[in-house]
C-alpha positions as CSV (number, residue, x, y, z in Angstrom):
1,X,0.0,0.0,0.0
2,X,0.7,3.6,-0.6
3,X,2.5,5.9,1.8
4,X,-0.4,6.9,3.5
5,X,-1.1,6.0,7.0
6,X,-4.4,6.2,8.1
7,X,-7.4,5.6,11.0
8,X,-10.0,4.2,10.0
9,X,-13.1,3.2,12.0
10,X,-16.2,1.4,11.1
11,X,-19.2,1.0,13.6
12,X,-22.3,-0.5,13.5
13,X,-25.0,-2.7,15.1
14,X,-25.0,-6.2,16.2
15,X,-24.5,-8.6,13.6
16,X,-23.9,-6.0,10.6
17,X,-20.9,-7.7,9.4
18,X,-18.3,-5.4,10.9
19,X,-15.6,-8.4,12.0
20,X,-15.3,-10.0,8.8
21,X,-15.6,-7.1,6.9
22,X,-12.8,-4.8,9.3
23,X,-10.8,-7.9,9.2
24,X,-10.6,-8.3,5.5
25,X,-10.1,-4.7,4.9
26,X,-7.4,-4.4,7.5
27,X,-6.0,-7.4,6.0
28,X,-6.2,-5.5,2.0
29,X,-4.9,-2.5,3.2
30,X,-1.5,-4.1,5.4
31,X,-3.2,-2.6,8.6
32,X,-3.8,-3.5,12.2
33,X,-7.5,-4.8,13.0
34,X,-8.4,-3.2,16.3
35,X,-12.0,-5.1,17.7
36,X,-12.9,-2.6,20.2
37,X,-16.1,-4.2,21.1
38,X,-13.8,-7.4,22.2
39,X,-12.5,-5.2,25.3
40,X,-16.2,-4.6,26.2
41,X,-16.5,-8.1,26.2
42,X,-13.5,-8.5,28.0
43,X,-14.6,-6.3,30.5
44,X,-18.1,-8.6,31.0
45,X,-15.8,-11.7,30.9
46,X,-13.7,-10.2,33.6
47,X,-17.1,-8.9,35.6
48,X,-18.6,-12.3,35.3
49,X,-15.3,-14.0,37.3
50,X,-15.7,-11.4,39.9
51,X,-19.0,-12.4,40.6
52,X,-20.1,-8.4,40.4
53,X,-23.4,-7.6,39.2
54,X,-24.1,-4.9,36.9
55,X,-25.5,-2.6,39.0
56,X,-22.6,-3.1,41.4
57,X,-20.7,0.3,40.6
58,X,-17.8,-0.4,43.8
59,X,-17.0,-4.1,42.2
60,X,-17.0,-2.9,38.4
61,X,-14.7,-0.1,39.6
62,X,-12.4,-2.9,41.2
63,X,-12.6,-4.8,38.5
64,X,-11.4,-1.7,35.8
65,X,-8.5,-1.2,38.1
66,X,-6.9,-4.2,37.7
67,X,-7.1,-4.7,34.2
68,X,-4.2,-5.8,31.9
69,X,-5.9,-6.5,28.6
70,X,-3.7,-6.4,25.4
71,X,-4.3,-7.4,21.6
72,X,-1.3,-10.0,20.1
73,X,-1.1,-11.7,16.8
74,X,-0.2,-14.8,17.5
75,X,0.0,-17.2,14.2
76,X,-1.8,-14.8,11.4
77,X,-4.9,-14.2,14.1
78,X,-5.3,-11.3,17.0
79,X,-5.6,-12.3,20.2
80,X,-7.2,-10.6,23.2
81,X,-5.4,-11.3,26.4
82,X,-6.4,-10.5,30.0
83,X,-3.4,-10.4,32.2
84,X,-1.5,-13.1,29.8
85,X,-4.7,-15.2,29.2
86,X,-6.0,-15.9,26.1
87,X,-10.1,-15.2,26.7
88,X,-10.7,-14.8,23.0
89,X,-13.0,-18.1,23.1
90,X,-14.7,-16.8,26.4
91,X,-15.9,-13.7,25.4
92,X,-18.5,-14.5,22.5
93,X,-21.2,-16.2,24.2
94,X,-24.8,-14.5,24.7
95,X,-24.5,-14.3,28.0
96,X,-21.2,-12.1,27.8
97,X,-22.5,-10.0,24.5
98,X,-25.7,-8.6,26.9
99,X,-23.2,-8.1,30.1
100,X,-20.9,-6.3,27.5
101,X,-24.0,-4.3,26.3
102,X,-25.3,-3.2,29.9
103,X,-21.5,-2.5,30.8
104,X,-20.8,0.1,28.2
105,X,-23.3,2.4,29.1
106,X,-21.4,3.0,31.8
107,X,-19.1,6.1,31.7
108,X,-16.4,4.7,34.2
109,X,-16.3,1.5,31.6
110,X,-15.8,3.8,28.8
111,X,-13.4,5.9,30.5
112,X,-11.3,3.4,31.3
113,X,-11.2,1.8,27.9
114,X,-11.0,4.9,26.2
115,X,-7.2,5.6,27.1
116,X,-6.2,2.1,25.7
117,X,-8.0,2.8,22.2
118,X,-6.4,6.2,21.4
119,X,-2.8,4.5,22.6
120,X,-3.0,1.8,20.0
121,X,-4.5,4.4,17.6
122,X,-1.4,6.7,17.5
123,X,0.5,5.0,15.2
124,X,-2.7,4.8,12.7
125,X,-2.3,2.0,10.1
126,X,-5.4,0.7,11.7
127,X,-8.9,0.1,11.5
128,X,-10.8,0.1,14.6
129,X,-14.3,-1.8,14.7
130,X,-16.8,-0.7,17.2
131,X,-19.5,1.5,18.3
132,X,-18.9,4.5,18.6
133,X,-15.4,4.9,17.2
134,X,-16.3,7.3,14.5
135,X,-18.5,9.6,16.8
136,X,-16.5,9.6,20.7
137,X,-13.0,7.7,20.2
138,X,-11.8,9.0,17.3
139,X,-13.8,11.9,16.2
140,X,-10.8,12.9,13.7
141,X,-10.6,9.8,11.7
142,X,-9.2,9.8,8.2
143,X,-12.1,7.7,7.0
144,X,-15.9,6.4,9.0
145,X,-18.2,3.7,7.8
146,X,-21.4,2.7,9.4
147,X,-22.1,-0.6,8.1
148,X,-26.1,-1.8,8.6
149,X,-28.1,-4.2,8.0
150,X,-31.9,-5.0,8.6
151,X,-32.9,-6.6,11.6
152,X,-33.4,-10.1,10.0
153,X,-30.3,-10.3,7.8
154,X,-28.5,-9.4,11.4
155,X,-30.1,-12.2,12.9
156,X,-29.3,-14.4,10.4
157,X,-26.0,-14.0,10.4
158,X,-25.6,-13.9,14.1
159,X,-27.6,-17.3,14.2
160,X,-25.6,-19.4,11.9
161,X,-22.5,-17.6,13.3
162,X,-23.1,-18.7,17.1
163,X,-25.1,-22.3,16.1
164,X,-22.0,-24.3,17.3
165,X,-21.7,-22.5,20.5
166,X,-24.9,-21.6,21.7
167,X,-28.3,-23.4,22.1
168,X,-30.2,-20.2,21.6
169,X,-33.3,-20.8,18.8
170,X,-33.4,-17.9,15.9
171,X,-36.7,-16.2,17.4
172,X,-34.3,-15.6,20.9
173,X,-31.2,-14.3,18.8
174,X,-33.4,-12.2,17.2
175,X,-34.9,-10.7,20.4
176,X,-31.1,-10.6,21.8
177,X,-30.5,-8.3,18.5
178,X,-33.2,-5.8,19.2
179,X,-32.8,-5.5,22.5
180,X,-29.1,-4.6,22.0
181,X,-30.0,-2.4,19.4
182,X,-32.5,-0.6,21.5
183,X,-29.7,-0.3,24.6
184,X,-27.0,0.8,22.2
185,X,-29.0,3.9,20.6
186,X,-30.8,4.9,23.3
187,X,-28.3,4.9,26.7
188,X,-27.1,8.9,27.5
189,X,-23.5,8.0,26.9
190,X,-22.1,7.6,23.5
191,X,-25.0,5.8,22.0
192,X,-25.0,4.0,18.9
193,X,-25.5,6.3,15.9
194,X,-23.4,7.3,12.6
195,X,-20.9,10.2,13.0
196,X,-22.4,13.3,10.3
197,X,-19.4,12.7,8.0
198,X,-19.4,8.3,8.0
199,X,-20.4,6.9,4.8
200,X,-23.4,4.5,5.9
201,X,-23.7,1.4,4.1
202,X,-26.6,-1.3,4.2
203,X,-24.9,-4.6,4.0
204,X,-28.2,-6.6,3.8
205,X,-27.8,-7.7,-0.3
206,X,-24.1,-7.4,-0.5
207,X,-21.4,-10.0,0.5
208,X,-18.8,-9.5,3.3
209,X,-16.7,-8.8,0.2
210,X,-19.0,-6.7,-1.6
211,X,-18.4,-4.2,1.4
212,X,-14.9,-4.8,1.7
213,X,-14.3,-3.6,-2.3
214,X,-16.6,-0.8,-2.2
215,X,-14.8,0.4,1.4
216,X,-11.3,-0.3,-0.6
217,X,-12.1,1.8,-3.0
218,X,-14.0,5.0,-1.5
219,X,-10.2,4.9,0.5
220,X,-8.4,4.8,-2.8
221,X,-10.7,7.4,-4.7
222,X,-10.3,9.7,-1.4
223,X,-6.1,8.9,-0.9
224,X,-5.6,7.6,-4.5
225,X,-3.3,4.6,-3.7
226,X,-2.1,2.5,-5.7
C-alpha cells in the first residue's frame, strides 16, 4: 500500500458484518485490526469471574482497576489477552454480548477503555471496529463507515454464526438483537449512531466482500493509492 497511514473506524449494530468485513479490509490494506467491542466483552468476561453484578458500581470499579488487557497476533490471528490469558474463546457467548451491552453504558467503563483505544490508535495504520469509534473515540478519523443491515439479515448472520456455541433458537437471537440495538442507541453515553461525515452502508444484499471492495475503493478514490 501507498504511503499513507491512516485511522479508520467502522461502527455499526450487532451482527452487521463489521468483524469480517474490518478484518478483510485491515488485511487489503497491510493494517492492524483493532475489535474494540472485544475489550467490552473483556470487561463482561472479567465482571462475570468477579462475581459483580451490573448494578454493582464499587465491584466494576475494582474490576477496571486491575485490568491488563492487550491485543497479540499470535500465528496470522489477533488475540485478546487478560493479564496473559487468552479469553478470545470466552468472550463471545450471549450471555457475555448482553453483560458487554449493559456494561458500556457506563461512563467509568468507557473511561477506562478509552485511554487504551487512542494509545493503539497513535500510530494509525489501523482500522478500529466498534461502536462508537467514528462519533466519541476517534472523532478525527481519516475515514468512518457505518455498516447496517436490517434486523433479520443481522439475525441471520448472528444465528448461523453462534449455532455451534450456543443453544439459543433464531426467534431468541433475534430478540437478543433488538434488545441490544434498542440499549445501544438509546443509553445517554455515546449511543450508537453514525458520525455526520461516516459513509453509511446497508450490508443486507451485499457480500462480506461486496463491502470490503466498495470500502477499498471510496479509501483509494479519497487517498488515491495505488
Amino acid at each position: 500500500m501507498a504511503d499513507k497511514k491512516l485511522l479508520i473506524t467502522i461502527d455499526g449494530p450487532a451482527g452487521a458484518g463489521k468483524t469480517t468485513v474490518s478484518r478483510n479490509l485491515s488485511s487489503r490494506l497491510g493494517y492492524r485490526y483493532i475489535d474494540t467491542g472485544a475489550l467490552y466483552r473483556a470487561v463482561a468476561l472479567e465482571v462475570k469471574r468477579a462475581e459483580v453484578i451490573a448494578d454493582d458500581d464499587a465491584g466494576i470499579a475494582k474490576v477496571l482497576q486491575n485490568l491488563d488487557l492487550k491485543f497479540v497476533r499470535i500465528d496470522d490471528d489477533v488475540k485478546l489477552l487478560s493479564k496473559g490469558e487468552d479469553i478470545s474463546g470466552f468472550i463471545r457467548t450471549p450471555e457475555i454480548s448482553m453483560l458487554a451491552s449493559t456494561l458500556s453504558a457506563k461512563q467509568e467503563v468507557r473511561d477506562a477503555l478509552l485511554g487504551l483505544q487512542k494509545d493503539i490508535g497513535r500510530e494509525k495504520e489501523a482500522v478500529f471496529e466498534g461502536r462508537d469509534m467514528g462519533t466519541v473515540v476517534f472523532p478525527d478519523a481519516d475515514v468512518k463507515f457505518f455498516l447496517d443491515a436490517s434486523t433479520k439479515v443481522r439475525a441471520e448472520r448472528r444465528y448461523l454464526e453462534m449455532k455451534n456455541v450456543s443453544s439459543q433458537t433464531f426467534e431468541e437471537v433475534e430478540a437478543d438483537i433488538i434488545k441490544r440495538d434498542t440499549n445501544d442507541s438509546s443509553r445517554e453515553v455515546a449511543p450508537l449512531k453514525p458520525a455526520d461525515d461516516a459513509v453509511y452502508i446497508d450490508s443486507s444484499r451485499f457480500s462480506s466482500m461486496g463491502v470490503v471492495d466498495f470500502m477499498y475503493l471510496h479509501i483509494e478514490k479519497l487517498f488515491k493509492m495505488a
